[in-house]
Structures are given as structure tokens and as C-alpha cells.
C-alpha positions in Angstrom: 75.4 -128.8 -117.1 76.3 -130.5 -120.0 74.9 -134.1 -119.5 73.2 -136.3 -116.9 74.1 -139.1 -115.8 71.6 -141.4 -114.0 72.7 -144.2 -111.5 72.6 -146.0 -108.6 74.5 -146.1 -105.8 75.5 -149.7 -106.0 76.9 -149.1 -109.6 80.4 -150.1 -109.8 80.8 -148.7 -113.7 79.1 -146.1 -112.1 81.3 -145.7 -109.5 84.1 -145.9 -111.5 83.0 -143.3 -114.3 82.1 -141.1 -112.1 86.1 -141.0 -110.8 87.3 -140.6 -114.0 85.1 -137.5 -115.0 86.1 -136.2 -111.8 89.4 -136.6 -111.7 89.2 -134.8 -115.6 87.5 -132.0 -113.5 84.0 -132.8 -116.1 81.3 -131.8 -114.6 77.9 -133.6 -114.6 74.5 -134.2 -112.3 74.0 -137.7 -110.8 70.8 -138.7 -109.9 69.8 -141.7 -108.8 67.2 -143.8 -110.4 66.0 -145.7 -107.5 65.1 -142.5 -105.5 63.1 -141.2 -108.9 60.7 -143.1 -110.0 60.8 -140.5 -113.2 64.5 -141.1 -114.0 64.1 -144.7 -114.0 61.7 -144.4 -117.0 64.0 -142.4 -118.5 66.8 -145.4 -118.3 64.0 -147.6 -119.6 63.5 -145.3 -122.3 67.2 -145.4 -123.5 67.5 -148.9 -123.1 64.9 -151.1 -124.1 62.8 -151.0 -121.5 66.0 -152.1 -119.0 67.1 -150.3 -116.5 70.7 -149.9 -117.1 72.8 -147.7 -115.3 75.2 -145.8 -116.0 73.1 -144.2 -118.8 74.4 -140.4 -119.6 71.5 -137.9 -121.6 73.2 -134.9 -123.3 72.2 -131.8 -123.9 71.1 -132.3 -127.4 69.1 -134.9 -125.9 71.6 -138.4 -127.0 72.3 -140.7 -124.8 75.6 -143.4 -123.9 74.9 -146.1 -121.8 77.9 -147.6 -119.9 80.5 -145.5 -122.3 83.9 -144.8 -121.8 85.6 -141.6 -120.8 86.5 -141.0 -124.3 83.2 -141.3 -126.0 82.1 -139.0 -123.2 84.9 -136.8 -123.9 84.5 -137.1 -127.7 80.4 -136.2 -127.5 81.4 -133.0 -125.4 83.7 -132.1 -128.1 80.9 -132.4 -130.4 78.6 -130.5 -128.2 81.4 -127.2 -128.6 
């Protein structure tokens, strides 16, 4: 797994990221920060203390919060 990608149902950027890194056959955990109290500090972490969603963690350990499919695509690249 190269990344994570915390979210919430609700999401519609979530929604709709998640679709495109699908359809590009990307592949990526979900998990849901209002079942994990744990991941939702992580959010926080990232973003100010605001729990913005979708927020994506890398393996190197950056994070994108509400990116595109191409600066997804362009940090995997990176990560090669």
C-alpha cells in the first residue's frame, strides 16, 4: 500500500477521488475517520487542528489534503 487515504463517508471530494484512483486501477486503504477516533487525530495533525477529509499520508510519511489525481499521481512517481 502506497498511501492512505482517510475519509468519511459523506465526502463528496472523497467520493469522487476515490473513482478516479479507481478507475486508474491505484490502489489505496480508506479508512474512515469518524469510526477511528485515532485517524481523526491524524487529520488534525495534517491540517491545523481541522478535520479535513480527504487527507492522503504516503509512505514516506507526506501528506495531500483534498489533491488532485495528478499530484497523487505525480507523488507516486516520486515514491518509484
Amino acid at each position: 500500500m502506497t498511501f492512505t487515504m482517510y475519509s468519511t463517508p459523506w465526502c463528496g471530494y472523497c467520493h469522487r477521488l476515490r473513482s478516479q484512483l479507481d478507475r486508474d486501477g491505484i490502489t489505496y486503504e480508506v479508512v474512515d475517520i469518524e469510526q477511528i477516533p485515532s485517524a481523526a487525530k491524524v487529520v488534525e495533525e495534517v491540517n491545523g487542528g481541522n478535520q479535513t477529509v480527504p487527507t492522503l499520508v504516503f509512505a514516506d510519511g507526506a501528506a495531500m489534503t483534498n489533491p488532485s489525481l495528478a499530484q497523487v499521481k505525480a507523488k507516486l512517481v516520486e515514491l518509484t
